[in-house]
N, C-alpha and C positions, 0 to 999 in steps of 0.2 A: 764952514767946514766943521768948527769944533763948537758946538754948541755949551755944552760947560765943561771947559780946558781944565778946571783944577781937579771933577771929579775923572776927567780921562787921564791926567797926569797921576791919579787916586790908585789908577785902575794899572797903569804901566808898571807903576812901583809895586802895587803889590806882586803883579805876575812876575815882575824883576825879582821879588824878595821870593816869592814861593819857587821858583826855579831852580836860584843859589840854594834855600833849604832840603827841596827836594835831591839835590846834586850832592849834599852833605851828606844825609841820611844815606843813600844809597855807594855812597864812597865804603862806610866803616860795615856796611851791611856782606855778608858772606854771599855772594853773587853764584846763583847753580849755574849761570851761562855768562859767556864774556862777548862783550859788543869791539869789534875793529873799528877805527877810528871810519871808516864809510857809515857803518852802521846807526855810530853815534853824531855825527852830521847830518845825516839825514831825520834824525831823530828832533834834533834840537832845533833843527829847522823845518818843523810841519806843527 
């Protein structure tokens, strides 16, 4: 199934890390539209 686990463990962490950063930046950033929490579940999970 996982042919080389550390670079897919490589690969999970980063997406983990760029998510949390992408989620930071866009927190202090001035938003022209606001997402309801539907919006933003469905977002984070596609």
């Amino acid at each position: 199934m996982f042919l080389n686990r550390t670079r897919d463990l490589g690969i999970i962490g980063l997406s983990i890390i760029t998510n949390f950063a992408i989620s930071i930046i866009t927190h202090f950033i001035n938003k022209p539209f606001w997402f309801n929490e539907n919006q933003l579940l469905y977002i984070f999970a596609t």
